[in-house]
N, C-alpha and C positions, 0 to 999 in steps of 0.2 A: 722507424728511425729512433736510434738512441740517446742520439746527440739533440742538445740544447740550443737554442737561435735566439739571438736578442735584433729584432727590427726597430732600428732608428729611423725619423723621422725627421729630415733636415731640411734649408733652403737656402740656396746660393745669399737669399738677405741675410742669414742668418750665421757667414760665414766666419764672423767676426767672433764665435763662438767656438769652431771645430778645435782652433789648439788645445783649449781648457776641456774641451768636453770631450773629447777623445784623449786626450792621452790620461784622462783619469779613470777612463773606461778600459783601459789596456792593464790599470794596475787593479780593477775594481776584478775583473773579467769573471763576469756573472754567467756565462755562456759559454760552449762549445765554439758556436759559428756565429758570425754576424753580416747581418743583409743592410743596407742604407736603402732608403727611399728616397731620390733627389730630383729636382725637374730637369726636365729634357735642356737639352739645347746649354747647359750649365758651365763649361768650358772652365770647367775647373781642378784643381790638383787636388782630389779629395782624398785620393788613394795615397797622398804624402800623410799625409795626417795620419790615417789609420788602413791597415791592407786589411779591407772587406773581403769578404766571400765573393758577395755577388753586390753591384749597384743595379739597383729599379729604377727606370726613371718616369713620371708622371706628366701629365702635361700639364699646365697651369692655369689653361682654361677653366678647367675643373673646379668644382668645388672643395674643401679641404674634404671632405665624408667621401664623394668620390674620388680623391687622389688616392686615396687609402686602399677603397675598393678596387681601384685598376691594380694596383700593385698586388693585393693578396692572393687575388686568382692565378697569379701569375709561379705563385709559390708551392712548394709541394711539402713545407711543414704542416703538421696539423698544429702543432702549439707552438706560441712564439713569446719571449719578453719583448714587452711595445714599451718604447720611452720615444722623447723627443731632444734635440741637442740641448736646449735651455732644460732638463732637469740634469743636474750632473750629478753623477751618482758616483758617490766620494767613497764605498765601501762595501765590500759584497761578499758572503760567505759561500758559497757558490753551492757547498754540501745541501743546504738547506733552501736555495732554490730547486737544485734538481730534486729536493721530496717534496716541492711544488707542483712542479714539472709531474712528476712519478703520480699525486694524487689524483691531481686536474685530469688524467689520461682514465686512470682508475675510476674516478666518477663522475666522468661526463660534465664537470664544470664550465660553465661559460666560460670566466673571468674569476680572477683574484686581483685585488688590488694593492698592491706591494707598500701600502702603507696603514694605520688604524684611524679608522673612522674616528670622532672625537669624542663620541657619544655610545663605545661602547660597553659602559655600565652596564651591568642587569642583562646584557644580552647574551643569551646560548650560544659555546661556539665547539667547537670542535679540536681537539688535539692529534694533531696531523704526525709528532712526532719527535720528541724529549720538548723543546719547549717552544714548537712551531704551530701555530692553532689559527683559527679562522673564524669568523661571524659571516652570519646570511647577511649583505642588503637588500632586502626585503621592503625596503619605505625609498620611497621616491627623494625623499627630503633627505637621502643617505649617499645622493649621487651616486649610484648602483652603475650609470655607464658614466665612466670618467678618464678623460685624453693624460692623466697622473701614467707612470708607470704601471706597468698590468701585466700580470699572465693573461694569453686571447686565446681560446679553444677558436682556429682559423674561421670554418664554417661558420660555427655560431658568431662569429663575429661579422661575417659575409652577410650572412641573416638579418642582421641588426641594420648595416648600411645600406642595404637594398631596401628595407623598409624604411627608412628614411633618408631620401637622398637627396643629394644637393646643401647639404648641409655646412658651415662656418666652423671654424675652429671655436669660435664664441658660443654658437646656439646650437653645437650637439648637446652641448648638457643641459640643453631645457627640458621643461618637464614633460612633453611628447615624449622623448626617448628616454626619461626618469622612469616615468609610469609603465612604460611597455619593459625595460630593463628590470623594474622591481620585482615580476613576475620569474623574470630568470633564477638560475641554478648561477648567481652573482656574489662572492665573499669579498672581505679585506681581510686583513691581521688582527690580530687582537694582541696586546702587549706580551712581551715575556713574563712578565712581574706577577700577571695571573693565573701564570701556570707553573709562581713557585721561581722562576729563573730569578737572580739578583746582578743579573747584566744588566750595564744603564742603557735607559731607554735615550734616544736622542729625537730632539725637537726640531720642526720647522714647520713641514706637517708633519703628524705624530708619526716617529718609525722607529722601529725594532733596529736591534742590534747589527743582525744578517742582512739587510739593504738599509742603507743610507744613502740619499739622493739631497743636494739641495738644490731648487727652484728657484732660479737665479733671476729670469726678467720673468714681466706680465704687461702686457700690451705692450708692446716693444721698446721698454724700457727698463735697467735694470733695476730690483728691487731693494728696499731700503735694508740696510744689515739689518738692523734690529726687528726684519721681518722672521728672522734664523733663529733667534733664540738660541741654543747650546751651540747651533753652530755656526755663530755668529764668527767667531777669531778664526776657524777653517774659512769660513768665506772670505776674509779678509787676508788670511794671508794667500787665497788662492789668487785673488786680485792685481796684489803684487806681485807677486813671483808671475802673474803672466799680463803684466804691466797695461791689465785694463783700464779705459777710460770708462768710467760710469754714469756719464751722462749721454755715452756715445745710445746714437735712436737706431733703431731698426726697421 
């Protein structure tokens, strides 16, 4: 398969997000195709918002590691972009995901994490291709498996949730699934600026020019602007123009 998949990770609570976060994914359009994960029983117009490829649907029972896991077997990409509706991903070069995409296939990669670690000074990385490059997470204290935006090698990611299941959207990234992930074939980005490029970098978590994403709520509430840093006034005027309340709970 040559084409690109970006799987979203939604919930009927979470509905109060789908206008902002799809239709900025329609102008982002990181991807060939796109799959939604939603739970079962959801009676809802999801397919107004944005025309899916295909909808997954989960049961709820489940725990959030295993919603995931029922959904992936069910698919027949071997790589996918994983986001969730609260990161909304405001900009996307798309050239330079698919030599994402193109490498991950090439070398066997777990994961990439579509953003740069904070800490990556001093560390070895790799240049994937004019000013696209990558660093190992290797240290546990690096969150090596992280629910952020990611390229997922499917398997290996099947691998990961079966060896830890039952798992919380809060405590996959404890350090049980740190430690075992360290040992993985796991990157993030590493800035342009050090490979020479003089595109500005943009903040919130740290990210390159070719994906910008901002991470709008945390624990079911939304997050303080001045957690955005550069993209602080993007967040704000997204706010507006889609006449959110920010105190609304999830």
């Amino acid at each position: 398969m040559n084409y690109t998949t970006t799987l979203i990770y939604t919930h009927t609570d979470y509905k109060y997000l789908w206008e902002i976060s799809f239709d900025l994914l329609k102008v982002a359009n990181p991807t060939d195709k796109y799959i939604v994960l939603l739970n079962k029983n959801h009676n809802s117009n999801i397919l107004d918002y944005f025309k899916f490829d295909r909808i997954i649907e989960y049961d709820e029972i489940l725990s959030y590691s295993d919603r995931i896991l029922s959904c992936l077997i069910e698919i027949k990409e071997t790589h996918v972009l994983f986001t969730h509706e609260h990161n909304i991903i405001t900009n996307c070069e798309k050239k330079s995901i698919d030599k994402l995409f193109e490498y991950m296939k090439n070398k066997d990669i777990v994961r990439i994490g579509l953003y740069i670690w904070e800490y990556y000074e001093n560390k070895p990385y790799i240049n994937i291709y004019e000013d696209i490059g990558i660093t190992r997470s290797d240290n546990s204290n690096e969150y090596p498996y992280s629910v952020s935006p990611s390229i997922w090698n499917i398997n290996k990611w099947i691998n990961i949730l079966q060896t830890f299941p039952g798992k919380t959207y809060r405590n996959i990234e404890d350090q049980d699934v740190q430690r075992f992930c360290s040992k993985l074939n796991i990157y993030t980005l590493v800035p342009t600026e050090i490979l020479g490029n003089i595109k500005k970098i943009i903040s919130g978590f740290i990210i390159n020019y070719y994906f910008q994403f901002i991470h709008l709520t945390h624990k079911g509430c939304f997050l303080s602007m001045s957690y955005h840093k550069e993209l602080k006034d993007l967040a704000n005027e997204l706010i507006k123009i889609y006449n959110i309340d920010i105190n609304h709970k999830f």
